[in-house]
C-alpha positions, -999 to +999 in steps of 0.1 A: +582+195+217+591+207+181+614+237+179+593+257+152+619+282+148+637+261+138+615+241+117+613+277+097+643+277+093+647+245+077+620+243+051+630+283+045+670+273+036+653+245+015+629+266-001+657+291-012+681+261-025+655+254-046+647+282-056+683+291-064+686+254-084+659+268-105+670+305-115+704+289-126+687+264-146+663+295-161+691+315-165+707+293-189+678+294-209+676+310-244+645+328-231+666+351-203+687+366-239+649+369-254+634+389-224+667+413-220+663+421-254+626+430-248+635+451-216+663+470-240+636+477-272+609+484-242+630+509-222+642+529-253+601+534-261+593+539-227+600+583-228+584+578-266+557+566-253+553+593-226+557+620-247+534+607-268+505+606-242+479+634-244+482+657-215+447+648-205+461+611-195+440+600-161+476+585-150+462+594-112+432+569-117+449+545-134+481+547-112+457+539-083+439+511-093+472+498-106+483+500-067+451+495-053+451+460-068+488+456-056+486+465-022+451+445-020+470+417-028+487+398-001+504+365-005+520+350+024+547+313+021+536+294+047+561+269+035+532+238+048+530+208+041+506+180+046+518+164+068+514+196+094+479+187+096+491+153+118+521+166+130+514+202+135+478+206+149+484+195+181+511+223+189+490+255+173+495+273+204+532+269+196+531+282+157+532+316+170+566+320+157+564+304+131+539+319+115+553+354+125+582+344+105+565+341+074+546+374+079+578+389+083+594+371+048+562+380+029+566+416+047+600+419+028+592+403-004+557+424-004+579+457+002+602+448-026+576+442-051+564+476-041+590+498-042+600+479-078+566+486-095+568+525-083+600+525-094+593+515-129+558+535-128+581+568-116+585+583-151+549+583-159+544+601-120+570+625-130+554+634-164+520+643-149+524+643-111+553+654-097+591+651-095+621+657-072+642+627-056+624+639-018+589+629-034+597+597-049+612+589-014+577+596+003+554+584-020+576+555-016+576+555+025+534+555+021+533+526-004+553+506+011+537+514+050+506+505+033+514+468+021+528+462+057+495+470+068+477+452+041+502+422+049+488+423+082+455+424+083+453+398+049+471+375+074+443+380+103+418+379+077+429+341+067+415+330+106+379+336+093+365+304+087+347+308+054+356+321+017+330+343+015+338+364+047+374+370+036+363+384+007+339+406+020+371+419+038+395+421+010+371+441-011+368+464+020+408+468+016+406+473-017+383+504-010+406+519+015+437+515-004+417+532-031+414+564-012+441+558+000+467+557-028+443+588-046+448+609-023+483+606-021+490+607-054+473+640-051+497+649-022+467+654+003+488+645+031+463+660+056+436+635+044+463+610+046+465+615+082+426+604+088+429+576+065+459+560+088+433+569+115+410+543+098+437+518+088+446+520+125+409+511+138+405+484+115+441+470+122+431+470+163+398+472+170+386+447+137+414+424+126+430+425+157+394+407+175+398+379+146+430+365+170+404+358+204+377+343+178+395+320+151+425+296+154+443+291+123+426+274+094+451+248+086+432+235+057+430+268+039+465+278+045+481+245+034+451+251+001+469+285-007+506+273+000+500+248-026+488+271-050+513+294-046+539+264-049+519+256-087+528+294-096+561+291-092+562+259-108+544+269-135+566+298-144+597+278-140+588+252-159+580+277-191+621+276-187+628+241-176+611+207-165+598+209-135+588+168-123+570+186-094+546+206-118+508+193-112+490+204-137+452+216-136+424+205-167+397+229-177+365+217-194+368+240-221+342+221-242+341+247-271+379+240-273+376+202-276+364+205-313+396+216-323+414+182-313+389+153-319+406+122-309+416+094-330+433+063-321+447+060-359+487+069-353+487+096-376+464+112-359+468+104-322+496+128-311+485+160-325+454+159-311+467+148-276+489+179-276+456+199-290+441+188-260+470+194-237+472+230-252+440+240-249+429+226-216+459+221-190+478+243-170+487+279-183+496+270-222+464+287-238+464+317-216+503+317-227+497+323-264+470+347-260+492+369-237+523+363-258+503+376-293+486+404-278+523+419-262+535+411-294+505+437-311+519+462-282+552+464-293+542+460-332+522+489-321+549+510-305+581+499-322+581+527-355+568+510-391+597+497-406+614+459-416+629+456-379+595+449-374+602+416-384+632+412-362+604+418-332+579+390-344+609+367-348+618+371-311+578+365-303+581+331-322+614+323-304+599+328-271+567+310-278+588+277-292+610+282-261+578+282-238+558+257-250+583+232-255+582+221-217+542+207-233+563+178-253+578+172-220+545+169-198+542+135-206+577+126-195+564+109-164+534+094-174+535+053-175+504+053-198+522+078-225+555+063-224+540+027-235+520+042-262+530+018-295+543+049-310+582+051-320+593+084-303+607+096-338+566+097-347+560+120-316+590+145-324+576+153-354+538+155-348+550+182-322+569+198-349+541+201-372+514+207-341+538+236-331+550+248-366+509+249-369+504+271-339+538+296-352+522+303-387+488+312-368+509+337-344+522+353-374+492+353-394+477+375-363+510+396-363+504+401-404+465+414-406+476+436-373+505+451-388+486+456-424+458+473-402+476+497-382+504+506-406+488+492-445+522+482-455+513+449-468+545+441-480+557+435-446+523+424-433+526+398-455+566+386-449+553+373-415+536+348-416+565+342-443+589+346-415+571+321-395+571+297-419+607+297-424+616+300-389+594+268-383+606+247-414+649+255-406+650+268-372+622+249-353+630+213-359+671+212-349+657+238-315+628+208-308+656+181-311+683+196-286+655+209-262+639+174-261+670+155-259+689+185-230+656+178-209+655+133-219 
């Protein structure tokens, strides 16, 4: 008989080495100096920013949905593998346990998210809700009993045997926690009372009926542990290389024009990492976000030439992220006896990238000469990014690829 406590325990120790191994290695990254500085700049135009807000600003509404869509969502670490589905299934009426124990871990991580996202949404509740230390303590007591519940009933919900069903609950959730979380932060605590009237029918009388109909769907939760394994990779691996990392290929046929393939040398690296770029993992949805934060703080950061100290740091973080790309490839047999000279491949990612750092600062120029019509500065960016990628780039491409070799 297999001691599933202490099977929990096991992978749970593992998955915290590991987890551990990785925040050292991120830590040591010249990304973590890049991201403090953006929480420094960001938290010094954080009370400029709400003073600046009209007094009309619907920060109930959005305040709810913000919550509504956190509370709504509900991860849970299973910590399975695939093997359970040999090993495992035959002793489901044992998993009890285990499986209480990751409700419980995704209980605690769940209320810490919480509880960190109202604490760095409490200015904004201050300014045009209320204040006192007594009413961030309660509004924090009702958030957080509301992701338990949510935790709860998103872990029943995972018994029902189709897609479709489970999302016909979770968009039932949603509405609740919509009401919910409006109502109290409009401090109608009598309301409040019926609504955990509701949450407690559905919790015993719905969810609770979901146990005597449905075993557990191994196949789905093993699908979702997976996933959620890929997110962390992926974020990691913006910092480090991650060997483990399986990345997923979108179609994306509009984007394929941009790197037609040719086997001449010349030719045949920059559009492999076009390709790459544009249609696996994260690394297009990466530069999009990265641009369009770097128009929000153009956009709060006062007109002036510390503007270009700001799109610096963008191209910095960018070079830093997409650098694990060039390392992709690491691992592939077919890539590694391509009759190219690594030397070749260094600098086609050089130019491919250098390419990509004069676009971001083309974007950051035309903003900037939009909002502000200073072209003077508008135009030293993309002048910025073309000296950053001809001095700076090159020698940062070198040591990363040779640290990671």
């Amino acid at each position: 008989m297999i001691d599933v406590e202490k099977l929990w325990r096991k992978r749970r120790n593992a998955h915290l080495t590991q987890t551990l191994k990785y925040f050292s290695l991120m830590a040591n990254s010249g990304l973590i100096v890049s991201l403090i500085l953006l929480i420094i700049v960001g938290s010094i135009y954080y009370a400029k920013l709400l003073k600046a807000l009209p007094q009309d600003f619907p920060a109930v509404l959005i305040l709810t949905l913000l919550f509504s869509f956190l509370l709504t969502k509900s991860a849970i670490r299973t910590l399975l593998k695939e093997g359970d589905l040999v090993f495992l299934l035959p002793v489901e009426s044992g998993m009890k346990h285990y499986f209480s124990k990751s409700l419980s871990s995704a209980i605690a991580s769940g209320s810490f998210i919480t509880l960190f996202v109202f604490t760095l949404t409490w200015p904004i509740v201050q300014v045009f809700i209320t204040d006192g230390w007594k009413m961030y303590i309660t509004f924090a007591f009702f958030l957080i009993a509301a992701k338990v519940f949510n935790l709860y009933v998103a872990w029943e919900e995972r018994r029902l045997p189709y897609k479709s069903h489970q999302l016909n609950y979770k968009i039932m959730r949603f509405i609740v926690n919509f009401v919910y979380v409006y109502l109290l932060f409009n401090e109608a605590y009598v309301f409040l009372i019926a609504m955990f009237a509701i949450m407690y029918v559905l919790k015993n009388f719905v969810f609770e009926v979901f146990k005597k109909m449905h075993g557990y769907q191994w196949e789905m939760l093993l699908a979702e542990e997976q996933t959620l394994k890929m997110k962390g990779y992926r974020l990691v691996n913006y910092f480090t290389d991650v060997p483990a990392l399986k990345q997923t290929v979108h179609k994306r046929p509009l984007l394929n024009k941009l790197s037609t393939f040719s086997f001449e040398k010349k030719n045949m690296m920059p559009a492999l990492f076009m390709k790459t770029f544009t249609r696996s993992g994260d690394y297009l949805g990466l530069y999009i976000r990265l641009v369009l934060i770097g128009f929000l703080f153009l956009y709060l950061v006062p007109p002036g030439w510390w503007q270009l100290a700001i799109v610096l740091l963008f191209f910095q973080m960018l070079a830093l992220q997409l650098f694990t790309l060039y390392t992709q490839y690491k691992w592939n047999v077919i890539y590694n006896i391509y009759p190219i000279e690594p030397r070749v491949k260094i600098t086609a990612f050089i130019k491919w990238l250098r390419g990509l750092l004069i676009l971001q600062g083309v974007l950051y120029g035309v903003f900037y000469g939009i909002l502000t019509g200073d072209w003077v500065i508008a135009l030293l960016m993309p002048a910025t990014a073309i000296v950053y990628s001809l001095f700076r780039l090159p020698s940062l491409t070198k040591k990363h690829i040779t640290l990671s070799s």
